[in-house]
LUMTI-543745 format. One record per residue (C-alpha): residue in three letters; x, y, z; residue number from 1. Coordinates in steps of 0.2 Angstrom, whole numbers, plus 2048, in hexadecimal, padded with zeros to 3 digits. Last residue first. Layout:
! LUMTI-543745
+-----+-----+-----+-----+-----+
!  aa !   u !   v !   w !   i !
+-----+-----+-----+-----+-----+
! Ala !   X !   Y !   Z ! NUM !
...
+-----+-----+-----+-----+-----+
! end
This chain:
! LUMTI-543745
+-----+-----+-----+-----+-----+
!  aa !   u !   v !   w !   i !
+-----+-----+-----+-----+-----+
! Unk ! 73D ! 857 ! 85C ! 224 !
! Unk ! 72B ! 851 ! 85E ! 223 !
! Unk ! 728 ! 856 ! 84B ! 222 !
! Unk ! 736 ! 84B ! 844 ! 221 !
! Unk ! 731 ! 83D ! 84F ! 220 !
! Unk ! 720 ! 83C ! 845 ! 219 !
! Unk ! 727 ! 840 ! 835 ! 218 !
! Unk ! 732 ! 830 ! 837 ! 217 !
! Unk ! 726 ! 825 ! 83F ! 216 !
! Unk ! 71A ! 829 ! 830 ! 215 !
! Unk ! 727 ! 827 ! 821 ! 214 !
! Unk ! 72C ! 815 ! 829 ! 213 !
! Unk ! 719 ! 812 ! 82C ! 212 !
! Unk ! 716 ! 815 ! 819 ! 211 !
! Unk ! 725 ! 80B ! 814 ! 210 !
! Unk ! 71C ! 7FB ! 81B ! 209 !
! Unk ! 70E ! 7FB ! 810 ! 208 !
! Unk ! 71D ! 7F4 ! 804 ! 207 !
! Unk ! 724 ! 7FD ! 7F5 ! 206 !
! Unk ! 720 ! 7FD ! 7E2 ! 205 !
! Unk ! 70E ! 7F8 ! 7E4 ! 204 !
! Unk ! 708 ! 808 ! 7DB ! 203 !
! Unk ! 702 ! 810 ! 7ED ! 202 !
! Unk ! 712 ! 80C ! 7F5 ! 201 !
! Unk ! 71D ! 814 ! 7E7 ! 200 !
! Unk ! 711 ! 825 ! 7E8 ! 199 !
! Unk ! 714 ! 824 ! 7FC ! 198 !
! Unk ! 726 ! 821 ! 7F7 ! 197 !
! Unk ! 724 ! 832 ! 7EB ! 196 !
! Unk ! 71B ! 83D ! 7F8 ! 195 !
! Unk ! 729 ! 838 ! 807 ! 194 !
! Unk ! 73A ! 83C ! 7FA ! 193 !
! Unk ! 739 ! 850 ! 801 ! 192 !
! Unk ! 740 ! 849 ! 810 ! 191 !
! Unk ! 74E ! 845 ! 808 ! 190 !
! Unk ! 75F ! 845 ! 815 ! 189 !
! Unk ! 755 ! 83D ! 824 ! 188 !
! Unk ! 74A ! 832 ! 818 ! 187 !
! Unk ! 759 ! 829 ! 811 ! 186 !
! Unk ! 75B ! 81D ! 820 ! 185 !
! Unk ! 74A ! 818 ! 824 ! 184 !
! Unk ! 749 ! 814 ! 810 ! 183 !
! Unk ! 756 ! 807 ! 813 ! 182 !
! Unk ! 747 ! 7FC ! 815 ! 181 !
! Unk ! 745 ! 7FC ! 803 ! 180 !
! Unk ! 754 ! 7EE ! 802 ! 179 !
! Unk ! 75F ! 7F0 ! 7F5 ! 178 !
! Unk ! 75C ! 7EE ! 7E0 ! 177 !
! Unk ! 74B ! 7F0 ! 7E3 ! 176 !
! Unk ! 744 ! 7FD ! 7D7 ! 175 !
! Unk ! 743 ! 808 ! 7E7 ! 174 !
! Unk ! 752 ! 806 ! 7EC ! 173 !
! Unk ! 75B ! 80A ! 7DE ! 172 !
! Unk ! 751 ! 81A ! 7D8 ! 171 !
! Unk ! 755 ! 81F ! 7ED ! 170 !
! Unk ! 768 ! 81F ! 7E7 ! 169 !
! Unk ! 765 ! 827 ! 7D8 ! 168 !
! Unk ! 759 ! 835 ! 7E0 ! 167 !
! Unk ! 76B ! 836 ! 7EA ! 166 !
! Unk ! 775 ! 83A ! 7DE ! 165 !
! Unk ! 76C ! 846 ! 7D7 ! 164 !
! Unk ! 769 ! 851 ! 7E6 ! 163 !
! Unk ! 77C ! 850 ! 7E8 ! 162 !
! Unk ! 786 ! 843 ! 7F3 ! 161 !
! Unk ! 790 ! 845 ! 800 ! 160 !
! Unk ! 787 ! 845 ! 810 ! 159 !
! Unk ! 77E ! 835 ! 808 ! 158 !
! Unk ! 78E ! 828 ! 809 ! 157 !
! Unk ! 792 ! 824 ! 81C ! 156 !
! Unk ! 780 ! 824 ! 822 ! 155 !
! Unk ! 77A ! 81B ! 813 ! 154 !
! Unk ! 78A ! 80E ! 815 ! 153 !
! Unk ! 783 ! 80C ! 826 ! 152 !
! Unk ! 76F ! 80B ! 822 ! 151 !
! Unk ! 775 ! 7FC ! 815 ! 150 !
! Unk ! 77B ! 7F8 ! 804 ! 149 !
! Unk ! 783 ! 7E7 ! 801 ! 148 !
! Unk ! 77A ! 7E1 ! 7F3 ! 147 !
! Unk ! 778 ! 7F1 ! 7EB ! 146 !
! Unk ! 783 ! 7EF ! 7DB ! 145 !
! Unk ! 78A ! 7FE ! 7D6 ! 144 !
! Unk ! 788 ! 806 ! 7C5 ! 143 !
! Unk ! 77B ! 813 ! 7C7 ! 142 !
! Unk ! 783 ! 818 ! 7D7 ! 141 !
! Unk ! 794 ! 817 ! 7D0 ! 140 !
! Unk ! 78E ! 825 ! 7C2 ! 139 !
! Unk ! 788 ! 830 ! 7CE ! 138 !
! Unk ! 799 ! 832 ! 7D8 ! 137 !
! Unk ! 7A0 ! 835 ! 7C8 ! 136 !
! Unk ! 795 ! 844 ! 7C3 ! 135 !
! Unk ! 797 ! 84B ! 7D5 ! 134 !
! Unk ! 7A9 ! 84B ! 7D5 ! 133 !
! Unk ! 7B2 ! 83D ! 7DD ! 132 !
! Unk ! 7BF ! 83F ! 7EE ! 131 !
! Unk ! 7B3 ! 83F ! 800 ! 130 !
! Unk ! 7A6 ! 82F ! 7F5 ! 129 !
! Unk ! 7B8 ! 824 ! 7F2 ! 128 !
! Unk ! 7B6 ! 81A ! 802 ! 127 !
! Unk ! 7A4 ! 819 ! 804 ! 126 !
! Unk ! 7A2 ! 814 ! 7F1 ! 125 !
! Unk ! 7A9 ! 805 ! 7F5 ! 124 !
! Unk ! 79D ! 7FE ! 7FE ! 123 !
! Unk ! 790 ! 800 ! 7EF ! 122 !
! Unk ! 79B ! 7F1 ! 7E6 ! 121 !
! Unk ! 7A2 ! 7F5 ! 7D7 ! 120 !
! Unk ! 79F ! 7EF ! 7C4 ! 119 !
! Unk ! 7AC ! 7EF ! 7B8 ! 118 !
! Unk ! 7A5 ! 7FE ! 7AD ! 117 !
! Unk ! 7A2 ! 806 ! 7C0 ! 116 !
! Unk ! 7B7 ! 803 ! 7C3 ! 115 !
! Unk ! 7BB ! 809 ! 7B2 ! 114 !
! Unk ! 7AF ! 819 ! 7B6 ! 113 !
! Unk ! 7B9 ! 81B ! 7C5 ! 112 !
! Unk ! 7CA ! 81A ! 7BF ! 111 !
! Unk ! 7C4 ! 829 ! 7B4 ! 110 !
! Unk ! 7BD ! 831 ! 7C4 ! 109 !
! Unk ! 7CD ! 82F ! 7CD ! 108 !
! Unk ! 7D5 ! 83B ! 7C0 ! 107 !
! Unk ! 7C9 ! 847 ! 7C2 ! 106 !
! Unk ! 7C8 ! 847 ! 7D3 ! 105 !
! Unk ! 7DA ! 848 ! 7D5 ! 104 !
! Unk ! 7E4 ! 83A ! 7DD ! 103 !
! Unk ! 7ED ! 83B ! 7ED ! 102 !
! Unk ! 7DC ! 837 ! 7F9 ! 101 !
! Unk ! 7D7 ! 829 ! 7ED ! 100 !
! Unk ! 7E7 ! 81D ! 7EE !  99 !
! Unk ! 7E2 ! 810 ! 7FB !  98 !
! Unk ! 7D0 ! 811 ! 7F1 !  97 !
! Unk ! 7D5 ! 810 ! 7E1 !  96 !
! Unk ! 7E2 ! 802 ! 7E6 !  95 !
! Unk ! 7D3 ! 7F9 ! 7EE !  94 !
! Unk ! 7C8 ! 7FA ! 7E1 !  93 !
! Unk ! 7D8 ! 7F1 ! 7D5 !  92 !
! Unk ! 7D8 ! 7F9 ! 7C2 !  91 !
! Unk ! 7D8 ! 7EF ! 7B2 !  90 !
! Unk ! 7DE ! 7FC ! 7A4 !  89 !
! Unk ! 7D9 ! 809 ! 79B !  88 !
! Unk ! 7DC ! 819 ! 7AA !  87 !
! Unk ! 7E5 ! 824 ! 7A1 !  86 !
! Unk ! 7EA ! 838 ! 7A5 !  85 !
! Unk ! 7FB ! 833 ! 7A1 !  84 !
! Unk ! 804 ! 836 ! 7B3 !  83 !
! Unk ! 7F3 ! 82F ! 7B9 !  82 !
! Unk ! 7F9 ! 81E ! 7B2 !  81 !
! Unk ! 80A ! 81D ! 7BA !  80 !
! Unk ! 7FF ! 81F ! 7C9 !  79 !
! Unk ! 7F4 ! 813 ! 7C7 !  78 !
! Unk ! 801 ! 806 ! 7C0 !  77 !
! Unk ! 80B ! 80A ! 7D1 !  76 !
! Unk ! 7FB ! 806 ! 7DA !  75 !
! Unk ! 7F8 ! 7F6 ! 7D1 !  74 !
! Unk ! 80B ! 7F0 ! 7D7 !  73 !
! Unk ! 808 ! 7F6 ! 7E9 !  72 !
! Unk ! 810 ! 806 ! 7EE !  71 !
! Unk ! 820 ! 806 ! 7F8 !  70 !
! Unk ! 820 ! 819 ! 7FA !  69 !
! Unk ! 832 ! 81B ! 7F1 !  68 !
! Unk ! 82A ! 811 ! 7E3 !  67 !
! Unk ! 823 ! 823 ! 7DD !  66 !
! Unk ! 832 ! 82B ! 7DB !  65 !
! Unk ! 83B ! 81B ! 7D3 !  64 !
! Unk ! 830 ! 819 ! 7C7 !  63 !
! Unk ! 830 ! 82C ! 7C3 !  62 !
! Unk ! 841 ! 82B ! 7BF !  61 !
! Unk ! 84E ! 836 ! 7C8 !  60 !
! Unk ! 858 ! 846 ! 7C3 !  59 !
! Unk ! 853 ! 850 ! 7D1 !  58 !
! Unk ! 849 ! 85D ! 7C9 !  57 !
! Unk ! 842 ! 853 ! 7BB !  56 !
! Unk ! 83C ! 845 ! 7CA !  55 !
! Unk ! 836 ! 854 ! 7D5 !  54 !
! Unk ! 82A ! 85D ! 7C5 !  53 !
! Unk ! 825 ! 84C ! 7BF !  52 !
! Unk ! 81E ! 849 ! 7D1 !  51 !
! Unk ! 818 ! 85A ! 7D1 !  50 !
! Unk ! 80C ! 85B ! 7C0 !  49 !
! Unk ! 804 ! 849 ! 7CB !  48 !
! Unk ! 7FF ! 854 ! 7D9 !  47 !
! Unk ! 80A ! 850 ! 7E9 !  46 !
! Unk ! 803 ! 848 ! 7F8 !  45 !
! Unk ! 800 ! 84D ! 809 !  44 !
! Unk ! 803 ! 84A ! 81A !  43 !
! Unk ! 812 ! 840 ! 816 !  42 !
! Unk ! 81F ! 848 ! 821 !  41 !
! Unk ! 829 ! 84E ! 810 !  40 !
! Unk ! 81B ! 854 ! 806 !  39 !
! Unk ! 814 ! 85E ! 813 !  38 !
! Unk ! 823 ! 866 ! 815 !  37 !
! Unk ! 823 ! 869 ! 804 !  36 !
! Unk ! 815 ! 873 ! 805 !  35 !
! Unk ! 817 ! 87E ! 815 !  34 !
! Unk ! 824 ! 882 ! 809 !  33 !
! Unk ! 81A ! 88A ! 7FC !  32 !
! Unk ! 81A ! 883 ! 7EA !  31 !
! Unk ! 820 ! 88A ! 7D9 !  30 !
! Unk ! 82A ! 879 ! 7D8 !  29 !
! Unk ! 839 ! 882 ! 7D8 !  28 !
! Unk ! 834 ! 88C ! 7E3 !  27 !
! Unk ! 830 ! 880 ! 7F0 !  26 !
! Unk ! 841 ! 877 ! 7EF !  25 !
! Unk ! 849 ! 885 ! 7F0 !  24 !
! Unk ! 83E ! 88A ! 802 !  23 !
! Unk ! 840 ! 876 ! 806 !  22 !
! Unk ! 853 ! 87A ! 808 !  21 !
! Unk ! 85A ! 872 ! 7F9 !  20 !
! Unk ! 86B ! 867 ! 7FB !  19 !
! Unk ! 868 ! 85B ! 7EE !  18 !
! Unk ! 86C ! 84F ! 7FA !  17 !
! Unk ! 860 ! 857 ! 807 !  16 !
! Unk ! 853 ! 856 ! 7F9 !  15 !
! Unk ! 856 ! 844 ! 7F4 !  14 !
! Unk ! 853 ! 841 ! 807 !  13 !
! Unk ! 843 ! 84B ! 80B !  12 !
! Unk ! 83B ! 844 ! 7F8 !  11 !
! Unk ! 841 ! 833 ! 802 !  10 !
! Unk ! 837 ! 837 ! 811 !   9 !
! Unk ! 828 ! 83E ! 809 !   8 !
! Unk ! 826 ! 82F ! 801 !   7 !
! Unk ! 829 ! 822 ! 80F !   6 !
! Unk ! 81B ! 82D ! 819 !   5 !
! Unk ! 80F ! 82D ! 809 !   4 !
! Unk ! 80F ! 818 ! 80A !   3 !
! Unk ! 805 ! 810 ! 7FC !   2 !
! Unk ! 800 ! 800 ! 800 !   1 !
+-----+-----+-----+-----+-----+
! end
């Protein structure tokens, strides 16, 4: 797994080798220092512009700049791949995921559309929901499969998602492909949704059942 300490480390060594002070080495890259210091304790990550940037300034290959943080082998194709804006091949969930927080949304949302194309579990979506764009976060909710979708993964996953993203989610539900009793946990974030289940009910779509799960919800909402 992709280590951002290791890295940080070894762009500290080769820089200290080089002997920059992090304030050269920060206007070289047109950066601040508070920057590279971030860099170099692993609290963040560089953009993918900057890792060129650092390997042409210290004479190094990229390979070995990014095999300094000890990634896994489908990581190192990830991010080999983001260098060229591609994401063709066979990708690994859980490298996308291990790798989401250093990897710009729009580049993480082509990897994600290869991932959707594939097939992903809804329980994934909880670990890349905080770094995709709206748009990409979408498409995985009309691609995921819902087996495994529950009132947990809707309390980690709906604080991030758009007014479109979660009538998707709810569009899902109701035609079955997870349980409707996962209503309960949507009805906090769209209580506007209440009309359209009792329209559902009525049509046969939905159970009795949701009518008492819309009721006991209003009902504590108004003794609050």
């Amino acid at each position: 797994m992709f280590d951002t300490k290791k890295f940080g480390a070894y762009v500290a060594r080769i820089r200290k080798n080089a002997d920059f002070t992090q304030s050269e080495l920060a206007e070289k890259l047109c950066l601040t220092r508070q920057a590279i210091s971030k860099y170099e304790v692993g609290d963040s990550f560089p953009d993918i512009s900057i890792l060129i940037q650092i390997a042409e300034i210290f004479d190094i290959t990229i390979d070995e700049l990014i095999g300094s943080g000890n990634p896994t082998k489908g990581e190192t194709k990830i991010i080999k791949d983001t260098l060229d804006a591609e994401a063709e091949s066979a990708v690994n969930i859980n490298d996308i995921v291990n790798l989401a927080p250093l990897i710009r949304p729009s580049i993480l949302g082509a990897f994600s559309k290869k991932l959707s194309s594939d097939g992903i579990d809804i329980s994934h979506l909880v670990s890349l929901v905080r770094y995709l764009n709206d748009d990409d976060i979408l498409q995985m909710i009309n691609f995921a499969k819902y087996s495994s979708l529950n009132d947990e993964l809707i309390e980690k996953i709906i604080p991030f998602l758009d007014i479109a993203s979660k009538e998707a989610l709810l569009k899902k539900i109701i035609e079955g492909e997870s349980g409707w009793h996962l209503i309960k946990a949507l009805l906090p974030y769209m209580e506007s949704i209440a009309p359209q289940l009792e329209a559902a009910v009525i049509e046969g779509v939905l159970p009795t059942e949701t009518l008492e799960i819309i009721n006991n919800y209003f009902l504590k909402e108004r003794k609050k």
